[in-house]
LUMTOR-292260 format. One line per field, with one value per residue (C-alpha): residue number from 1; residue in three letters; x, y, z. Coordinates in nm, 3 decimals. Example, Ala and Ser with C-alpha at 12.3 -4.5 7.8 and 13.67 -1.06 7.14 Angstrom:
resi	c(1, 2)
resn	c(ALA, SER)
xx	c(1.230, 1.367)
yy	c(-0.450, -0.106)
zz	c(0.780, 0.714)
# end
This chain:
resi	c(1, 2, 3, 4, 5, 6, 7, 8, 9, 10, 11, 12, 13, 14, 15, 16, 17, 18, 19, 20, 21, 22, 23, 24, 25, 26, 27, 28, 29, 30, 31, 32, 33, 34, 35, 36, 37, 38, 39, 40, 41, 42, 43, 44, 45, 46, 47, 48, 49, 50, 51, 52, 53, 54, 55, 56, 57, 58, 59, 60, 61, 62, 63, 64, 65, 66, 67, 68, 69, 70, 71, 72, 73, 74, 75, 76, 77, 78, 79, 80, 81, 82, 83, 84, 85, 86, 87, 88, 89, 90, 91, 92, 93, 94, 95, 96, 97, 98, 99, 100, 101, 102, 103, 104, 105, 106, 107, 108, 109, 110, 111, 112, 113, 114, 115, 116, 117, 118, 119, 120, 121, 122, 123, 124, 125, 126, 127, 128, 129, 130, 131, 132, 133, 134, 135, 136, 137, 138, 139, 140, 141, 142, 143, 144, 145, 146, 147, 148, 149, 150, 151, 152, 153, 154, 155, 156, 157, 158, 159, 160, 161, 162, 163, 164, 165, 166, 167, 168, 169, 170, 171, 172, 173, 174, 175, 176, 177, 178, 179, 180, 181, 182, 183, 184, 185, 186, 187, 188, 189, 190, 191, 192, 193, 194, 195, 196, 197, 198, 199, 200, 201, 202, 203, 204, 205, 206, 207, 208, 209, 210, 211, 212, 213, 214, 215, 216, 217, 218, 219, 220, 221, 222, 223, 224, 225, 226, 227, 228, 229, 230, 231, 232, 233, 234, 235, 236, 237, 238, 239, 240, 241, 242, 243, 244, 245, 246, 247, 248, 249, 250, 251, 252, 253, 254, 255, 256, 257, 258, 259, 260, 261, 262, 263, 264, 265, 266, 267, 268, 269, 270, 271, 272, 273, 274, 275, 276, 277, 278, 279, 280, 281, 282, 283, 284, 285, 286, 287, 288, 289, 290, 291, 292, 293, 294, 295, 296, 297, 298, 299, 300, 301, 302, 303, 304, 305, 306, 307, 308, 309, 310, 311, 312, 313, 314, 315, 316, 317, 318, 319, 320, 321, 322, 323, 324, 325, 326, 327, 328, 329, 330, 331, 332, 333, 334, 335, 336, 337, 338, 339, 340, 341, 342, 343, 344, 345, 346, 347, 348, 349, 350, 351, 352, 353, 354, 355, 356, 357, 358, 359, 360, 361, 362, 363, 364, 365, 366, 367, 368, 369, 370, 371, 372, 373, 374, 375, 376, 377, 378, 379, 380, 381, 382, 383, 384, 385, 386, 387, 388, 389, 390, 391, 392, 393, 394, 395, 396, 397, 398, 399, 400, 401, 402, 403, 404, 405, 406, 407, 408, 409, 410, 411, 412, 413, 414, 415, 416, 417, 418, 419, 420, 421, 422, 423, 424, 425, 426, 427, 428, 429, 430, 431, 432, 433, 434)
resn	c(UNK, UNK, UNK, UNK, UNK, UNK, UNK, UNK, UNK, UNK, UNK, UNK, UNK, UNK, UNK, UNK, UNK, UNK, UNK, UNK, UNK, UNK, UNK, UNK, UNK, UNK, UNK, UNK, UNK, UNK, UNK, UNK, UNK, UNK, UNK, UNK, UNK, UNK, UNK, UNK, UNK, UNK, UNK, UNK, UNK, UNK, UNK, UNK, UNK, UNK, UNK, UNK, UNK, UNK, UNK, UNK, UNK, UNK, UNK, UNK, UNK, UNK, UNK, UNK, UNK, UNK, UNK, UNK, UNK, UNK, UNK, UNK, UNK, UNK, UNK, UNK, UNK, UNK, UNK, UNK, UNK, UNK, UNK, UNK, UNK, UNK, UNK, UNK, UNK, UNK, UNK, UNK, UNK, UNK, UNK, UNK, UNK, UNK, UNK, UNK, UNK, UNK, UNK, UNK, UNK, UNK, UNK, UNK, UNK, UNK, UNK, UNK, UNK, UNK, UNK, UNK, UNK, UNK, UNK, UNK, UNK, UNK, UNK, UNK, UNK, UNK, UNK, UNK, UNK, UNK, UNK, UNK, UNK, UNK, UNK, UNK, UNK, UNK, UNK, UNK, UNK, UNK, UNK, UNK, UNK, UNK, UNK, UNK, UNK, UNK, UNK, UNK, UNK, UNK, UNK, UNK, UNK, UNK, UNK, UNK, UNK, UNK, UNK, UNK, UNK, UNK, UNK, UNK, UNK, UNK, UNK, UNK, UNK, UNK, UNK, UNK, UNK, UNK, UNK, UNK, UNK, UNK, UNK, UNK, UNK, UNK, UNK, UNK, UNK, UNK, UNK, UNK, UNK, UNK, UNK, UNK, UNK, UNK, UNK, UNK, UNK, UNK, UNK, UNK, UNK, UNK, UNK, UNK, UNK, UNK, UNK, UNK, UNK, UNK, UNK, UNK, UNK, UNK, UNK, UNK, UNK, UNK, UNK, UNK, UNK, UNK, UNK, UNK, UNK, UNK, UNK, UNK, UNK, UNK, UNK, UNK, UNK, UNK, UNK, UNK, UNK, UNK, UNK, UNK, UNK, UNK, UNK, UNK, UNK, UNK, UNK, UNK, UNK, UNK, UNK, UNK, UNK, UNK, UNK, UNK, UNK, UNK, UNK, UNK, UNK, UNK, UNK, UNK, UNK, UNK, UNK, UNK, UNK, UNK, UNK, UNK, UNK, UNK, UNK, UNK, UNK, UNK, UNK, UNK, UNK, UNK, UNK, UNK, UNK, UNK, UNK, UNK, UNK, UNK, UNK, UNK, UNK, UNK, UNK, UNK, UNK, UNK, UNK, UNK, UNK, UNK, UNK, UNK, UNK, UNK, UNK, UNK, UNK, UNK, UNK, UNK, UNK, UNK, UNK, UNK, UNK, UNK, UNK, UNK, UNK, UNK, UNK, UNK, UNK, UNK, UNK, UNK, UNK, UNK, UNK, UNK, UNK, UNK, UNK, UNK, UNK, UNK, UNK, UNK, UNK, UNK, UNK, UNK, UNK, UNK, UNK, UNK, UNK, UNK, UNK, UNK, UNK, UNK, UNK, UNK, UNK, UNK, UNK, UNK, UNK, UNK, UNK, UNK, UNK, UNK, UNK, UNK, UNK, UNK, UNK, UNK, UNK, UNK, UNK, UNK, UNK, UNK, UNK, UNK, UNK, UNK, UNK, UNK, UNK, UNK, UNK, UNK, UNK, UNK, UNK, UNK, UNK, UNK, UNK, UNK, UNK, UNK, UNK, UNK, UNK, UNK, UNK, UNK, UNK, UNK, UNK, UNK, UNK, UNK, UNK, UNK, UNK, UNK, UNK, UNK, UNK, UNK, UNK, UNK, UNK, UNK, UNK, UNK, UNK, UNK, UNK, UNK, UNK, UNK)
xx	c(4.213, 4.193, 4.148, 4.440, 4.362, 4.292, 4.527, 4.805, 4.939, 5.001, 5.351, 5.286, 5.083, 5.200, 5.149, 5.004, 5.258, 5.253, 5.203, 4.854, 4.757, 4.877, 5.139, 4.905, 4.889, 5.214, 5.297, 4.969, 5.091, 5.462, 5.268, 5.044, 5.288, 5.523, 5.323, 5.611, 5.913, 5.674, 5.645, 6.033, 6.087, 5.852, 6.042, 6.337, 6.292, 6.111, 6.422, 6.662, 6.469, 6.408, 6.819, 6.868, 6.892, 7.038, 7.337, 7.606, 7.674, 7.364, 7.190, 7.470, 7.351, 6.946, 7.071, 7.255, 6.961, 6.727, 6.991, 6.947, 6.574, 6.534, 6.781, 6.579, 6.261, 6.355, 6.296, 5.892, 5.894, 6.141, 5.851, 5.776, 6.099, 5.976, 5.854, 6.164, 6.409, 6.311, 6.303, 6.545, 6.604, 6.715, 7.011, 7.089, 7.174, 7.337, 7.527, 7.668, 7.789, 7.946, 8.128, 8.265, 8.383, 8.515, 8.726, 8.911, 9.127, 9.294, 9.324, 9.611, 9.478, 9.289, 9.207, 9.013, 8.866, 8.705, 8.601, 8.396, 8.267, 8.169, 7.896, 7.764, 7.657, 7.282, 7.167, 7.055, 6.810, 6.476, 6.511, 6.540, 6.266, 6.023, 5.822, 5.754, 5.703, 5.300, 5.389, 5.583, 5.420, 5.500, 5.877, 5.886, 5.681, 6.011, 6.255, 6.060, 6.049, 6.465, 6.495, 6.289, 6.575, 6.873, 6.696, 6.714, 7.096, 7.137, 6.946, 7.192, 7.503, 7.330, 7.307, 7.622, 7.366, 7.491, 7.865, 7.754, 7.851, 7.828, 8.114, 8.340, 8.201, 7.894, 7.757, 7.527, 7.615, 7.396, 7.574, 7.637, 7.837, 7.693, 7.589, 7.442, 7.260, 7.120, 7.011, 6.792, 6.652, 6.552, 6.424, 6.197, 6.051, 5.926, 5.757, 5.622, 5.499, 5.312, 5.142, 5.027, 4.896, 4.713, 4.698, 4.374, 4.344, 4.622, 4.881, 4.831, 4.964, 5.235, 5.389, 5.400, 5.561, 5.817, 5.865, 5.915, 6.181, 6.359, 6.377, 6.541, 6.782, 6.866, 6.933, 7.121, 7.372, 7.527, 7.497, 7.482, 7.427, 7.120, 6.985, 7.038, 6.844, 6.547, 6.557, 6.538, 6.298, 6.008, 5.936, 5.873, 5.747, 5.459, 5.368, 5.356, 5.138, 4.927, 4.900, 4.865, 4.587, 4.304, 4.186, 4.536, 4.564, 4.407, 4.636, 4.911, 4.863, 4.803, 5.127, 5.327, 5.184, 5.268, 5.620, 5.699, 5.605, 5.782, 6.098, 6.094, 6.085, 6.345, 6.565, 6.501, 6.621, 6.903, 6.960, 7.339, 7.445, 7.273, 7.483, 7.778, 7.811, 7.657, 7.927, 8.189, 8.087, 8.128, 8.487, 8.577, 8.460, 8.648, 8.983, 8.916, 8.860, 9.202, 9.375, 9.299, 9.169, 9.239, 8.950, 8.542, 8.427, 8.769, 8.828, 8.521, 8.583, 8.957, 8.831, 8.576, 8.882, 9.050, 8.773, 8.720, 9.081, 9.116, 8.786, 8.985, 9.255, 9.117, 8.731, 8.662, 8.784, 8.861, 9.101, 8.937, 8.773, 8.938, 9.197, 9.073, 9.336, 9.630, 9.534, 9.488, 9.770, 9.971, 9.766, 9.922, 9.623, 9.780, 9.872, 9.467, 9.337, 9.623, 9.342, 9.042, 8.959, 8.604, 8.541, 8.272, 7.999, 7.844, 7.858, 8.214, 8.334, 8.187, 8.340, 8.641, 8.663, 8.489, 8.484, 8.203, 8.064, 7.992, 7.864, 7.586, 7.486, 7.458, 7.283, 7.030, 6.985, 6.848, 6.672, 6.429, 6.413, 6.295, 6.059, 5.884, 5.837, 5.655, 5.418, 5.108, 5.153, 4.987, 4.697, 4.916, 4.994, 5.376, 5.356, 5.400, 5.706, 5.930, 5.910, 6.035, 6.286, 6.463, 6.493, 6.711, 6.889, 7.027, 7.092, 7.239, 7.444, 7.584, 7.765, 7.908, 7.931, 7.687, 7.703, 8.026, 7.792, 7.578, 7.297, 7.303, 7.342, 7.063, 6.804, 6.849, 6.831, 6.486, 6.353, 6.400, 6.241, 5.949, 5.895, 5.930, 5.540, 5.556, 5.792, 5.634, 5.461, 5.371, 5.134, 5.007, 5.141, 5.048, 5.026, 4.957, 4.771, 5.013)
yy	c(-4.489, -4.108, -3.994, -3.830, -3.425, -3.286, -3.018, -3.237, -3.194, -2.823, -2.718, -2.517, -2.732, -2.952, -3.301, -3.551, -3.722, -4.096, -4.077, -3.891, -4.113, -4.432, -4.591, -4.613, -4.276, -4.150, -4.420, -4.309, -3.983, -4.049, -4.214, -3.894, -3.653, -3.748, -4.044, -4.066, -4.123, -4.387, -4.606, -4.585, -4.685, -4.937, -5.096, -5.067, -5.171, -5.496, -5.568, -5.537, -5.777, -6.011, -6.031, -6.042, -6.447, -6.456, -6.283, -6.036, -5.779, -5.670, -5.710, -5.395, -5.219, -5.221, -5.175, -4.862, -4.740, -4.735, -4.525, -4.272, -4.318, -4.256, -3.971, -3.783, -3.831, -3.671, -3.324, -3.462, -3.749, -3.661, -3.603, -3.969, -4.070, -3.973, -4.313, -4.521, -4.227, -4.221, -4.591, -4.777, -5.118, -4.871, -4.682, -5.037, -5.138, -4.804, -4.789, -5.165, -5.063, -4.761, -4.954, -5.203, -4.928, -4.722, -5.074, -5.064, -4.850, -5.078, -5.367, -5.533, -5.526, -5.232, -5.320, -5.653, -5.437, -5.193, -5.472, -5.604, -5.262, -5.250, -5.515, -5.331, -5.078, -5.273, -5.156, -4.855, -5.129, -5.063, -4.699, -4.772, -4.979, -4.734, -4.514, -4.811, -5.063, -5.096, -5.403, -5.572, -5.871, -5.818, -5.777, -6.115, -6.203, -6.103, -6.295, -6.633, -6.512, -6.491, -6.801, -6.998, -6.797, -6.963, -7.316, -7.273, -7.207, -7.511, -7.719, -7.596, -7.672, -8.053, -8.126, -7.894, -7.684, -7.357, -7.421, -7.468, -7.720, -7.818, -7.677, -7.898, -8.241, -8.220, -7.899, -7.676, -7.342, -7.147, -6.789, -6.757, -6.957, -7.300, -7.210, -6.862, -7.035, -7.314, -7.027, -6.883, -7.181, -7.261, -6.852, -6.970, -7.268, -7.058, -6.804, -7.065, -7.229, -6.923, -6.899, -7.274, -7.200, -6.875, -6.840, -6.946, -7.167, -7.063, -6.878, -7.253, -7.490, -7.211, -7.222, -7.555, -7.641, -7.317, -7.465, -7.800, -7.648, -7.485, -7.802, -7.962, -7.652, -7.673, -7.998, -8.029, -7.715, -7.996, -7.708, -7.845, -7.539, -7.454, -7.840, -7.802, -7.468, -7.567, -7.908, -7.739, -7.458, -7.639, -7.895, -7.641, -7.375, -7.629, -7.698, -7.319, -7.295, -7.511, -7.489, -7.086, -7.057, -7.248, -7.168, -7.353, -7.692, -7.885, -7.693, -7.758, -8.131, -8.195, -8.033, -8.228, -8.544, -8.417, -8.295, -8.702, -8.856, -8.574, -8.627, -8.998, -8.943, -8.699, -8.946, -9.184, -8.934, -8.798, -9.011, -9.092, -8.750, -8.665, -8.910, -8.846, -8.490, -8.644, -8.883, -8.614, -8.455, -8.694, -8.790, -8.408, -8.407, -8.763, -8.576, -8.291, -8.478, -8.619, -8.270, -8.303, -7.973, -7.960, -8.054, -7.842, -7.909, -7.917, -7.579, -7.402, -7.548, -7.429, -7.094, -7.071, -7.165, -6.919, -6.662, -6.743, -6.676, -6.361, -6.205, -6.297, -6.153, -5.830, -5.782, -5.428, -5.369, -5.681, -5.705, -5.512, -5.528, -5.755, -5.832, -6.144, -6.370, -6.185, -6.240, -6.614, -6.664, -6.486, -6.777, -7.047, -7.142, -7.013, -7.395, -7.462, -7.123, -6.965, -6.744, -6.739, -6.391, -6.451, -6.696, -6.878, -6.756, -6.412, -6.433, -6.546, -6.268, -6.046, -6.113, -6.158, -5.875, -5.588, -5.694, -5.702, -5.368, -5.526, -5.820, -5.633, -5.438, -5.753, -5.871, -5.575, -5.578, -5.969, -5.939, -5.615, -5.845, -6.140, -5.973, -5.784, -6.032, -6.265, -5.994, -6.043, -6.064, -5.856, -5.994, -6.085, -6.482, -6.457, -6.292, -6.637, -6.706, -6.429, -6.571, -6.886, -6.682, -6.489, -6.841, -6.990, -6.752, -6.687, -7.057, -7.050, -6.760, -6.980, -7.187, -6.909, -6.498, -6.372, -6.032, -6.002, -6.077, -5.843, -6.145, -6.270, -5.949, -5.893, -6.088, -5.964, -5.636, -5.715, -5.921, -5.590, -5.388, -5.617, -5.571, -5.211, -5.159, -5.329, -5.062, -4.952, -4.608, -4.415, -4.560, -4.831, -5.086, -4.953, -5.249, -5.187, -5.402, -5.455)
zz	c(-2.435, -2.415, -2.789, -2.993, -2.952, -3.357, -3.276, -3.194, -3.541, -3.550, -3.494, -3.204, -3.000, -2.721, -2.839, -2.567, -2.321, -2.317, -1.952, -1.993, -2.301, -2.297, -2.503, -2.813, -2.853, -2.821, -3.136, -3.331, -3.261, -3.440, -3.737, -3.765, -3.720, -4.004, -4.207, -4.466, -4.232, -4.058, -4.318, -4.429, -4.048, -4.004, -4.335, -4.158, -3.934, -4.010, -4.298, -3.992, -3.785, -4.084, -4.127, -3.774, -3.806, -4.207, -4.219, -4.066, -4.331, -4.489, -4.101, -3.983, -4.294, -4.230, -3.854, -3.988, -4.190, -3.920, -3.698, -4.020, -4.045, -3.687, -3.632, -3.975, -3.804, -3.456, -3.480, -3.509, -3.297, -3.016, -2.773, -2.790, -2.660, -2.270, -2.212, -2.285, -2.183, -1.849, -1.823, -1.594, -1.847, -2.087, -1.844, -1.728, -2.072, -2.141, -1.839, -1.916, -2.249, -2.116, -1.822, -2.084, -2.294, -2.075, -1.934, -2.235, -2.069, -1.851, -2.121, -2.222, -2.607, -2.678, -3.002, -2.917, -2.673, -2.940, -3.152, -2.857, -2.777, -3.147, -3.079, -2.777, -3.062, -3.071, -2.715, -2.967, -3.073, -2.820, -2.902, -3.283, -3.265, -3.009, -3.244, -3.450, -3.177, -3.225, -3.548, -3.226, -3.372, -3.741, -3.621, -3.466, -3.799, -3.989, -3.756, -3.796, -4.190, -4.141, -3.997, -4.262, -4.537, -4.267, -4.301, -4.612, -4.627, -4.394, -4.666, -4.935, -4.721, -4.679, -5.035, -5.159, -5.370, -5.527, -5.400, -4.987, -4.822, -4.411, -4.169, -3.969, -3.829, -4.105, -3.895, -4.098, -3.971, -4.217, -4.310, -3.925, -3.680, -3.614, -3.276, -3.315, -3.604, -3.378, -3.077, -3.357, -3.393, -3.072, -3.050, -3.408, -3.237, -2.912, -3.090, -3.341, -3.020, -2.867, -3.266, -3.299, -2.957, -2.960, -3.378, -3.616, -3.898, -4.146, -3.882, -3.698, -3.971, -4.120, -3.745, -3.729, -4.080, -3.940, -3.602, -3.792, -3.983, -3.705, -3.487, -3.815, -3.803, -3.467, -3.459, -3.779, -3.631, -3.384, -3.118, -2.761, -2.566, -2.806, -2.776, -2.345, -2.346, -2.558, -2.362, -2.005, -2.126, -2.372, -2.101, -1.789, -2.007, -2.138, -1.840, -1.668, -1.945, -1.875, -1.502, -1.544, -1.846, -1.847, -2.221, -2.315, -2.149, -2.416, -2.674, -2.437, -2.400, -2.802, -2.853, -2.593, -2.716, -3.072, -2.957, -2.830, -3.146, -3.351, -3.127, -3.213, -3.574, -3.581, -3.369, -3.649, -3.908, -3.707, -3.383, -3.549, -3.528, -3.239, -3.047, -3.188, -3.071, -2.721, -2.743, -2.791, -2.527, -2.259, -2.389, -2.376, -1.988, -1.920, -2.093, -1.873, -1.551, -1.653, -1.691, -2.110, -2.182, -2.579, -2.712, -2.703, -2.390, -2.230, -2.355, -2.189, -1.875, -1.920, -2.038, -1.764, -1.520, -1.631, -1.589, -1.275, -1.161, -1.341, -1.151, -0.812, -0.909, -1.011, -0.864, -0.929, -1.247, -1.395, -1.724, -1.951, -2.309, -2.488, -2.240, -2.182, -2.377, -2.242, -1.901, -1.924, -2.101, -1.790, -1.544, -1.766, -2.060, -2.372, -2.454, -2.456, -2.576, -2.806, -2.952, -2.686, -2.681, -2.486, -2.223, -2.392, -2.161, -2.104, -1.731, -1.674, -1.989, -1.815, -1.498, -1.629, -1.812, -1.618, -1.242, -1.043, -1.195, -1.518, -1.355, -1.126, -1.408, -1.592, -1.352, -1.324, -1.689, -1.666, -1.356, -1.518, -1.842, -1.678, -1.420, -1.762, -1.974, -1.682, -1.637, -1.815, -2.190, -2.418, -2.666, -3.008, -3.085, -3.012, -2.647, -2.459, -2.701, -2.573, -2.276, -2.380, -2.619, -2.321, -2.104, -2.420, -2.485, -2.094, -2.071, -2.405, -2.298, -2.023, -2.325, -2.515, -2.490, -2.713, -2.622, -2.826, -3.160, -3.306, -3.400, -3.096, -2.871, -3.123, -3.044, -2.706, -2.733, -2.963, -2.661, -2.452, -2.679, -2.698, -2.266, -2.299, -2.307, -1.934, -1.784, -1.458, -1.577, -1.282, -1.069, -1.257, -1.542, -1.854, -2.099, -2.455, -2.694, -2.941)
# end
């Protein structure tokens, strides 16, 4: 790593470009050149990312504080910005929150269609989080701290402690909706995985009482789409794992071994509900298969009908932010969705909503994600995790539209930020150490 120059400080030298130095140093470099606003943003930031999982409100506030801390600090720091300016993940994400904004135009309700926009706000996130992104692993550090405080909720609502109490069918949603709160579960146990994994002594047993907490959560949420995409992705990501590093096949195997006997205890302790959502479930497809489509299942699939049929009607431009519920209710499903504002999926919302623009940049926007975060993690104990993290929460995303919540659009955006230091920088990869 080519050394930060002393001058570097002075106001009329040309600070080092992050394409000479490496990553490193254009983040030592923010730190150096204004130590006070780093330390303010760094708290920030981590306060944003530890209420990421906890709560709406006071998450938008931090959120908003960091756009402050981060706008004060620019006339010092801009320079640093080259790297993820000229990035393409970053105009993708941009450019996908412009296109749904500017297809509130064409919507039949303009005002659902701002309130969607609204939660496009958190594509802001990766460049929030830039100057600051070298405690990467003290962010995710927060998050699994934020999840613990939502278990904890969810324990209050079990035993009606301090006025909680579980949501409909015994569900404990924690301050979020029941499903959001069971996706950042499954996100907890991933990144708990990668630390019992790669971690020492202490970090080890901490992970495991937090991953042990999180599968409690996520089960006790009674959130199928959660349960199906940390079902499809522990079991193939244990064993790419495996097949792929050496150093972690006996890890690997303990934990799988550890996972089956953990999985019959928790059946033990919560086989009844388990089955009862299953159970649910496959009545809701019979009733659909039958032309029933008032009940949960039945309603996606009617939704996801719907979706369907309003992309084919309109390809290009689709109906619009938050002219989704108007324009199934013209096809003939206001009797099963009298209030279904978002298809319950990303992918068919998106469709839906803003034609096959929105879906190709969509598409883009996953595609980058996915080929970053495969390449070869950097060094700190969560790196495998965010792998695992982005595969739940795309086959999550199948089950409901996230990207119309801030949490959820949330995490995602945080996940992006975290593959940043893979972009393709020049001629080579630069990856940095953090």
């Amino acid at each position: 790593m080519t050394p930060l120059r002393q001058d570097a400080l002075r106001p009329d030298a040309q600070p080092t470009s992050p394409n000479q130095t490496g990553l490193v140093d254009a983040w030592t470099e923010c730190r150096l050149r204004d130590p006070i606003g780093h330390y303010f943003h760094t708290a920030f930031a981590l306060l944003y990312v530890f209420l990421l999982p906890l709560a709406t409100a006071p998450k938008d506030i931090a959120w908003a504080a960091l756009v402050v801390t981060t706008v004060a600090r620019l006339p010092r720091i801009h320079r640093c910005f080259k790297a993820p300016c000229c990035d393409r993940l970053i105009w993708l994400l941009l450019a996908w929150a412009a296109w749904h904004g500017i297809s509130i135009l064409w919507s039949a309700d303009r005002a659902a269609g701002l309130d969607e926009w609204g939660a496009f706000r958190v594509v802001l996130t990766p460049l929030l989080l830039w100057p600051v992104l070298d405690h990467a692993a003290l962010f995710i550090g927060a998050f699994l701290v934020g999840v613990v405080g939502a278990n904890l909720v969810q324990l209050t609502q079990q035993f009606h402690w301090f006025g909680q109490k579980p949501c409909f069918n015994g569900r404990l949603d924690g301050w979020l909706h029941a499903v959001h709160t069971g996706a950042i579960c499954a996100a907890a146990i991933c990144w708990h995985l990668s630390a019992i994994l790669k971690g020492r002594n202490w970090l080890r047993w901490l992970s495991l009482l937090g991953a042990a907490a999180a599968v409690a959560g996520l089960i006790r949420s009674g959130s199928r789409g959660p349960w199906l995409a940390i079902a499809a992705t522990l079991p193939l990501g244990l064993l790419l794992i495996g097949l792929t590093t050496r150093r972690l096949r006996r890890a690997v195997l303990v934990i799988a071994l550890v996972g089956v006997v953990g999985a019959g205890v928790a059946w033990v302790a919560t086989g009844d509900f388990v089955t009862t959502r299953i159970d649910q479930a496959t009545d809701d497809i019979r009733k659909a298969i039958d032309g029933d489509y008032h009940s949960d299942v039945g309603e996606r699939l009617a939704r996801w009908a719907g979706a369907w049929k309003v992309f084919v009607d309109s390809p290009l431009l689709g109906a619009g932010a938050g002219g989704f519920g108007h324009a199934i209710g013209e096809l003939g499903y206001s009797d099963v969705s009298p209030q279904g504002h978002h298809a319950h999926s990303v992918y068919m919302h998106v469709l839906a909503c803003t034609g096959l623009p929105g879906a190709l940049l969509l598409a883009g926007v996953v595609v980058i994600s996915v080929r970053r975060v495969c390449k070869r993690p950097s060094e700190h104990v969560y790196s495998i995790g965010t792998i695992l993290v982005l595969s739940t929460w795309l086959i999550g995303a199948v089950f409901d539209a996230y990207h119309l919540n801030g949490n959820m659009f949330g995490l995602f955006t945080l996940i992006i930020a975290l593959t940043l230091p893979y972009r393709n920088d020049g001629n080579k990869s630069r990856l940095a150490p953090i």
